[in-house]
TORPAPA-774925 format. One record per residue (C-alpha): z, x, y; residue in one letter. Coordinates in steps of 0.05 Angstrom, whole numbers, plus 5000, padded with zeros to 4 digits. Each point is the difference from the previous one (the first is absolute). Layout:
N
ZXYa/...
% end
This chain:
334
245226043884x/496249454963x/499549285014x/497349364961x/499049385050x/499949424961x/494250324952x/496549544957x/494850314949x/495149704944x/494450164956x/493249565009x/498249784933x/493849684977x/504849304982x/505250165064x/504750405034x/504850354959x/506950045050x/503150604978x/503850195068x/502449395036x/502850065075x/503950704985x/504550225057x/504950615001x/500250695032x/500050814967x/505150395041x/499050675009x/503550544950x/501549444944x/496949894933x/498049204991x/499849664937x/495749404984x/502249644939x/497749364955x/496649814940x/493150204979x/494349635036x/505449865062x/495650325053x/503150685003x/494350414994x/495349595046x/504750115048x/500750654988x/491850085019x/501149585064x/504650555022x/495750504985x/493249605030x/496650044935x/496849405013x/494049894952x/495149434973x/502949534973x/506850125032x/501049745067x/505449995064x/500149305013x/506149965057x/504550525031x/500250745008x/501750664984x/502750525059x/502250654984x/502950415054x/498850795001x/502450545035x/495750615016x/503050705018x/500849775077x/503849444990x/495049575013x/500249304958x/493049694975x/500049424958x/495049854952x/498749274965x/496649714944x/492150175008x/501050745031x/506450234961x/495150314943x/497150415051x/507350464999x/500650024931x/503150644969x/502150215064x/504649315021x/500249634945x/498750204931x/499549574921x/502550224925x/495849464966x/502049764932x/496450374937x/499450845014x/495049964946x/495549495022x/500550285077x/497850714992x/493250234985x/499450144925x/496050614999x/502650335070x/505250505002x/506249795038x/498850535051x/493449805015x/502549195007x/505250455047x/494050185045x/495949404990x/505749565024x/502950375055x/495150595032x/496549375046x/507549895027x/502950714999x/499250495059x/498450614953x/494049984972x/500150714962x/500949714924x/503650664985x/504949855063x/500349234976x/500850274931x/505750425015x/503749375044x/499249634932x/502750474961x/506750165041x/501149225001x/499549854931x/506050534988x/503849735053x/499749294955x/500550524935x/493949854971x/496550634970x/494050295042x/496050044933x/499549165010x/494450125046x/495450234941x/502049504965x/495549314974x/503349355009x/499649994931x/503650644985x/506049685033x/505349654977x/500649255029x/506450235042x/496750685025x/494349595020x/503849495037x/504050655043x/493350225010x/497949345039x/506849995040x/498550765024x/493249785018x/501949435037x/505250365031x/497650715009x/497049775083x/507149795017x/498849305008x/505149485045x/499749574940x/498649914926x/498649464951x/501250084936x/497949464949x/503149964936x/501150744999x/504250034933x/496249534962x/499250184931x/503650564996x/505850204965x/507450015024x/501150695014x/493050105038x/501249405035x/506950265029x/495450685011x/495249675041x/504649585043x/505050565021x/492950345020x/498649345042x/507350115031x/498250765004x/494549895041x/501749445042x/506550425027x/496750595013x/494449635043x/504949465028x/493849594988x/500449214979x/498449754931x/497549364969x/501250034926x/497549354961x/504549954930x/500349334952x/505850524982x/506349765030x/503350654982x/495150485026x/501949595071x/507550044984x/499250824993x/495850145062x/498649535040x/503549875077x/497749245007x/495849584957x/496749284994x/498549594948x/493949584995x/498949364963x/492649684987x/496650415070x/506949855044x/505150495025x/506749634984x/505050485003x/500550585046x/506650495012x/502750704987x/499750094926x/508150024995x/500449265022x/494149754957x/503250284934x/507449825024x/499049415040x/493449624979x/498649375037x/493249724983x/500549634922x/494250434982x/504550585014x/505149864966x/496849904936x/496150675003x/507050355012x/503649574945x/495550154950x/500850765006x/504250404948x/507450125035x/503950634979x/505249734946x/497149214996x/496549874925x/498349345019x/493149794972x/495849965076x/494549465006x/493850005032x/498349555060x/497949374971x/492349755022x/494650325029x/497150155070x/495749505031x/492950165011x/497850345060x/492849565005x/504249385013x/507650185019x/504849434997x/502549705066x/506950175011x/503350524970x/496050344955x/506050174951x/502349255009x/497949814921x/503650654977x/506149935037x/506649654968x/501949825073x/494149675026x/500149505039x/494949435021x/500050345064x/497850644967x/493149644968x/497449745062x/503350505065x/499350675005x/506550375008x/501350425058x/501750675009x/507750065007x/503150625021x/505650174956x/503350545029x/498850665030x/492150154986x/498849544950x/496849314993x/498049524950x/496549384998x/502549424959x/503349265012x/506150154973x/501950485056x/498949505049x/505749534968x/504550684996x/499150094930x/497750694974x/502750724985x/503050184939x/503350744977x/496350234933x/500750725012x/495650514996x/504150504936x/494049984952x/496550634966x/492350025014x/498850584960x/
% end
């Protein structure tokens, strides 16, 4: 459905290039949700514009591309790349940025950002037609008809958030990215807006990229995920194996450090911080965090090993056999 060949992204500053996505390869199948994981400032949401070709001064494509293959109602396949994939926006692809408030127009009505955002893609022109369309779809993801009346700022931050999904969602589009779409909300909104996610993306049988620093909001919905580290992909597998199985030291740390149904030991924090993304280290760049680096690890980068069924990772230790390791995945997120 969506493919990343070996993308590499970065931001032209006025004292260098900023490398926030660094030679990014993996696949979106079609009909799963995707979850991109790692710490603030890893790259996620960079990538997350590569995908959706928002490509904009002073953030660049520097190597690789984007390809995301399309069916239309005859069967017939068309594949658009990075450069042309914003022309099929709403329609093929569609984006829930992060912030509902700072995304909408402050003094437009949310029917009127409705029209504004999707008459110029919609085959019915008639507002009162488009109006009506609107209205049925919001109940069928119960949200109240009276929404459309609505400010942004007469909404709550979770009603505002549902209101983006619809929107992004209300053309039927092959696939979604969401970006930090519970951030900042509470628990029980948060569970609200991801079983709407889930809602959606089974009725439309549609794909879905959902980008998380939120291990457990990956453990509830997503099908396969990948975890990035400092611009890199270095894990990659269904979301099962990653939380049972873990392979890549990075990994491991982020699953260890989660709270486990029934364990009251204190949990630490990964020790360190990230390199910087103007001038990455050679190597691996989680080489001076890691408690089983190497000398290799400083000055090689690692490969990508495949693991097992669908999933990868990329570290030195796999190549000497060593990796893995059962944490399990019993923890409450909410």
């Amino acid at each position: 459905m969506l493919r990343l060949n070996q993308v590499s992204a970065q931001y032209n500053m006025l004292n260098g290039y900023v490398k926030a996505v660094d030679r990014v390869h993996f696949d979106v199948k079609k009909n799963e949700i995707f979850g991109i994981a790692g710490e603030s400032g890893c790259g996620k949401s960079t990538l997350l514009k590569v995908m959706y070709d928002l490509i904009s001064y002073p953030l660049e494509i520097s190597h690789g591309s984007v390809e995301i293959h399309s069916q239309d109602k005859n069967g017939q396949t068309t594949i658009h790349t990075n450069g042309s994939i914003h022309k099929s926006w709403w329609k093929v692809i569609s984006y829930v940025p992060q912030g509902a408030m700072h995304v909408m127009n402050p003094v437009a009505r949310i029917k009127d950002q409705f029209f504004d955002a999707i008459s110029k893609y919609h085959d019915k022109k008639d507002k009162k037609e488009l109006q009506a369309e609107i209205t049925r779809y919001l109940q069928e993801l119960e949200l109240p008809p009276e929404v459309l009346k609505a400010y942004p700022h007469q909404l709550s931050g979770g009603m505002r958030q549902r209101v983006l999904i619809a929107l992004a969602t209300f053309l039927h589009p092959d696939i979604v990215l969401a970006d930090e779409p519970t951030t900042a909300l509470d628990v029980v909104v948060q569970r609200g807006i991801l079983t709407m996610l889930s809602t959606v993306q089974k009725k439309m049988k549609n794909s879905m990229v959902i980008v998380s620093h939120d291990m457990g909001v990956h453990y509830q919905i997503t099908d396969r995920m990948g975890i990035m580290y400092a611009g890199q992909m270095i894990e990659v597998g269904p979301t099962e194996q990653i939380f049972n199985n873990p392979q890549h030291p990075y990994t491991k740390m982020l699953i260890h450090a989660l709270p486990k149904v029934g364990d009251n030991s204190q949990k630490e924090g990964i020790p360190g911080t990230p390199p910087s993304l103007r001038e990455p280290p050679t190597g691996c760049r989680f080489a001076a965090r890691c408690p089983h680096a190497m000398e290799l690890c400083r000055i090689s980068d690692p490969a990508r090993v495949t693991v097992g069924e669908d999933h990868y990772a990329s570290c030195h230790l796999l190549d000497y056999g060593i990796g893995g390791g059962n944490h399990g995945a019993a923890y409450l997120t909410n």
